[in-house]
N, C-alpha and C positions, 0 to 999 in steps of 0.2 A: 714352718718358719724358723722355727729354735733349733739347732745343730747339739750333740750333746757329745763328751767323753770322759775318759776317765785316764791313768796312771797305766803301764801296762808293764807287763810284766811281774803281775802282785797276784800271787796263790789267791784265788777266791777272789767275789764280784767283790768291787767296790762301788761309794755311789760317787755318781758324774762331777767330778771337781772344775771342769770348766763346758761353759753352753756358749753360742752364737745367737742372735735374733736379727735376721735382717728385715728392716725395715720398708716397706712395696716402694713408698713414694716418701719422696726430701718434706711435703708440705705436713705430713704427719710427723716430724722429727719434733717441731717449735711446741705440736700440743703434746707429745708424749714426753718431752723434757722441763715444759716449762719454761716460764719468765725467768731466765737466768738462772735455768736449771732447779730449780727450786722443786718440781716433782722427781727429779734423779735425786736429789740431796735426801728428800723422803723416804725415799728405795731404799738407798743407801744405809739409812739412820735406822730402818727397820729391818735390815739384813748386816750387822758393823761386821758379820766374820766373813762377809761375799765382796770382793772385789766386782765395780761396774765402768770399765771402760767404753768410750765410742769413738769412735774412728767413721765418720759418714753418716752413712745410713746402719752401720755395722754397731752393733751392741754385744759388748762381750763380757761374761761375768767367769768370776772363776773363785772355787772355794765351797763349803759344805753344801751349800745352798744354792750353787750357780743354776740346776734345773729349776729350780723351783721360781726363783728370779726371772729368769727366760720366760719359764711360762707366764709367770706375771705381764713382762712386757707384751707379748703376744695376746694377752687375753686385753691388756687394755689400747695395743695396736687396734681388735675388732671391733671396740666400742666408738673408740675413733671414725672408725668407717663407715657406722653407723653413724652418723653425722653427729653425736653427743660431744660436747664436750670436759675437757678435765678438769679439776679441781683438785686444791689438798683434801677436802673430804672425802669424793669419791674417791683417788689413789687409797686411801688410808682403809676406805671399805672392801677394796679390791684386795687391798694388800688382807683382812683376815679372809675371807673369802677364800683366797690361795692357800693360805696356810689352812684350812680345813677342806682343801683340797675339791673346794668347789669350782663350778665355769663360770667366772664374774661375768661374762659378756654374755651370758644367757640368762641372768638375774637380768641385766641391766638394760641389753637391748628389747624387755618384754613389755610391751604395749598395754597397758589396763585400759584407760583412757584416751581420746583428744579432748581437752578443753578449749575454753575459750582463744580464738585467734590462731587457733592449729598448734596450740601447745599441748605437747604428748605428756599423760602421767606415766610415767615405770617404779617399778619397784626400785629402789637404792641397797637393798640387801637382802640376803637368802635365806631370814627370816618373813620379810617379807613379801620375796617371792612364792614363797609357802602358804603365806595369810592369800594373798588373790589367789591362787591356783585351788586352793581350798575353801573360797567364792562362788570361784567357777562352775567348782565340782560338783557341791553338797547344796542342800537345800535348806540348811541352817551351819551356820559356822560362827564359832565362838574366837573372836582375837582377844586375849589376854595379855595386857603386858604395859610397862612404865611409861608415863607422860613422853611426847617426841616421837611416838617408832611408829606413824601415822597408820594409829587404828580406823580412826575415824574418817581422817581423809580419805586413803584405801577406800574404804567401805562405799563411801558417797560416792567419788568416782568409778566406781564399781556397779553401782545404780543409775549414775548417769549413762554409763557406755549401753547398761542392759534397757535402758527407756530409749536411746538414741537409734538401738538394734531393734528396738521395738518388741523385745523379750518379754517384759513386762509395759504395764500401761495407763501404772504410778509409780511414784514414789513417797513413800511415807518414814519419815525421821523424827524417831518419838525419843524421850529420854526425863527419867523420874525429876520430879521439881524435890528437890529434898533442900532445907533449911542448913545452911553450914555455915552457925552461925551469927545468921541474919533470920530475922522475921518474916514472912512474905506477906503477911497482916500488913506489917509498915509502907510496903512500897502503894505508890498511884496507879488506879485504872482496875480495869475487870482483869480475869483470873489470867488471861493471854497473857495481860501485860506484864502482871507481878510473874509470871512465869517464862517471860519472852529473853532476859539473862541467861536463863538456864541453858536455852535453844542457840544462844548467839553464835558458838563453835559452828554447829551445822549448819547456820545459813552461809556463815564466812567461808567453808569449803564449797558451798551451793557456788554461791557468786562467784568464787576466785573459778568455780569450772567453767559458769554457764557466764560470767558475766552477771551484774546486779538488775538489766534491761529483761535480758532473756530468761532468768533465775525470777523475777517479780512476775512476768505475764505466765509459767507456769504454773506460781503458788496462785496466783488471781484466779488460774482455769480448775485449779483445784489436783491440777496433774504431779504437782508437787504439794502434799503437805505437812507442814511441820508443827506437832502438838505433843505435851505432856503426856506422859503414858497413863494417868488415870483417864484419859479422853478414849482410851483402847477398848476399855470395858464393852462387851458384849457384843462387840463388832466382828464378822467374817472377815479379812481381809484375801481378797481373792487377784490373782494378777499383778500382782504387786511387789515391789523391792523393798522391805520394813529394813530399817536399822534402828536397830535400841543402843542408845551412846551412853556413858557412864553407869553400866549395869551392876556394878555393882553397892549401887546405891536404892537398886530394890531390895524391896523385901521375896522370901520365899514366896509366898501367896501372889503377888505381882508379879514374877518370874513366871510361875504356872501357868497365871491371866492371860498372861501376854504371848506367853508360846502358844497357847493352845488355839490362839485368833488365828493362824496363819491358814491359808486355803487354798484352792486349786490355782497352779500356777504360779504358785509364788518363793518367793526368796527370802530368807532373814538373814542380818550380820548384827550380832550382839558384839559390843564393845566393852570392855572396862576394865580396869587396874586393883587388885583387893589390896593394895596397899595405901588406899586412899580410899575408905569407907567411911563416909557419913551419915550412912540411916543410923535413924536411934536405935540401942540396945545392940546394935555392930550386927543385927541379923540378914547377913547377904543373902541376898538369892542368887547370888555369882558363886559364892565359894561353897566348896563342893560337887558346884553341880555335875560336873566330870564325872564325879563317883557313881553318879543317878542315870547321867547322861551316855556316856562315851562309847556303852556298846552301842549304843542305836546306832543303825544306819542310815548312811547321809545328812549327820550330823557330824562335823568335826572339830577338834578344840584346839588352835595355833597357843605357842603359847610365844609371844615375841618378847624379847631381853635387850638388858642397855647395848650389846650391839647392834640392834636395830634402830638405837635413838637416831635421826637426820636433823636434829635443830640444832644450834648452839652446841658445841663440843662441852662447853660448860653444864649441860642438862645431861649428859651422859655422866658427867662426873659429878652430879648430884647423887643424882639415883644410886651409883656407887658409896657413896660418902652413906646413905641414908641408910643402904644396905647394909653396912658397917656395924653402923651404931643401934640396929634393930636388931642385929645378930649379936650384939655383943652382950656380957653376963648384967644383967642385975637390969636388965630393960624391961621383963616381962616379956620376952617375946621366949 
């Protein structure tokens, strides 16, 4: 699709100072340029030494960076065609994607899920493409990484696809009730209930997949359920898709518990961020375990970063700001 050259007549290669991309069809120009251009002005602002004309269907760039541009265009021309549409977010994940010389369209057009009403889940970036492909694979997989870069979601939808295919024939979403904070003595009801906060993320990914109708008559049949990880204790879990969410709010001893329930046919996705530990005395059963873990086979450990955040662009520049100030002298860290 992209045409490329260069200067001629110059002793030794040079790289391509001007590319072409032509575009198949006129109805893809409106999504690949934007509301009044508003995704070319983005190109543009994230390549200022590359020149980007168009002429038609014709996209012509010229300047250090004109290949690299081209291919940008072309890679999110195929996402287009896959029926996705654009956004300044996605652009903006496409555009580092490119520059680390990845294929956005094969991050983006890849299928985890359908949820509810024939909405497809995909991964949003090539960290995350890593996290499910590393689901898929292994029979325990550890996602590691800051609030936003949907470990969790991933995960769930990731269990739902495998109950749907009938791979497995539960699912089970446990995750430590640890106090941050608050009391759990003080809240109302039996231990469900004072514990039913903790779980509330995972039923919210449950619902937003299966819908709150179809997501309730599974947790009723028991095909779906959702409990505090001390409820793990002594149990085989056999057939099953387990997620442990906020793992790094076990302890070592509860990390060991809980891995070692897993049984024939089954799946584990452990989730959680060590930069937000709140078991007492800061004793994770998250950190390190790499060290313990990582040769084993069919075990693997993603470790996903603020370019994988997908919420608010502000939550990306948290996590930056936070990393800052924990790296920086006289913090303790």
């Amino acid at each position: 699709m992209s045409v490329t050259g260069s200067g001629a007549g110059v002793v030794g290669a040079m790289p391509p100072t001007r590319a072409e991309t032509l575009v198949p069809h006129n109805h893809l120009m409106a999504g690949l340029l934007g509301q009044r251009d508003e995704l070319l002005r983005l190109v543009e602002s994230a390549f200022p030494e590359t020149t980007v004309s168009v002429q038609g269907n014709l996209i012509t760039t010229s300047g250090p960076d004109a290949e690299r541009v081209a291919r940008l265009f072309d890679e999110l021309v195929l996402v287009l065609q896959s029926g996705q549409g654009l956004d300044a977010a996605k652009v903006a994940r496409t555009i580092d994607m490119v520059r680390e010389d990845l294929r956005p369209s094969e991050v983006l057009n890849e299928e985890v899920a359908r949820g509810a009403k024939g909405r497809t889940v995909r991964p949003n970036t090539a960290g995350q493409k890593r996290y499910t492909d590393a689901i898929a694979k292994n029979t325990i997989t550890f996602g590691i990484g800051p609030a936003g870069t949907g470990k969790s979601y991933l995960a769930v939808a990731s269990a739902v696809q495998a109950l749907q295919s009938r791979a497995v024939s539960r699912i089970i979403l446990t995750r430590p009730a640890v106090e941050a904070g608050e009391r759990l003595g003080f809240l109302p009801g039996d231990l469900m209930a004072k514990v039913d906060p903790y779980l509330r993320p995972l039923y919210d990914a449950l619902y937003d997949l299966l819908e709150p109708e179809g997501a309730q008559r599974l947790l009723e049949r028991g095909t779906i359920e959702v409990a505090p990880l001390a409820f793990m204790r002594g149990r085989t879990l056999n057939s099953s898709f387990i997620i442990l969410d906020e793992a790094q709010n076990t302890t070592p001893e509860q990390m060991k518990m809980f891995l070692t329930r897993i049984g024939f046919g089954s799946k584990c996705v452990v989730t959680g961020d060590v930069t937000q530990i709140d078991v007492a005395g800061g004793r994770s059963g998250l950190v390190h375990l790499e060290e313990v873990l990582g040769h084993v086979e069919d075990i693997e450990f993603v470790h996903l970063t603020r370019r994988d955040v997908v919420r608010h662009k502000i939550v990306a520049d948290i996590v930056d700001a936070y990393e800052v100030a924990e790296g920086a002298p006289g913090n303790g860290s």
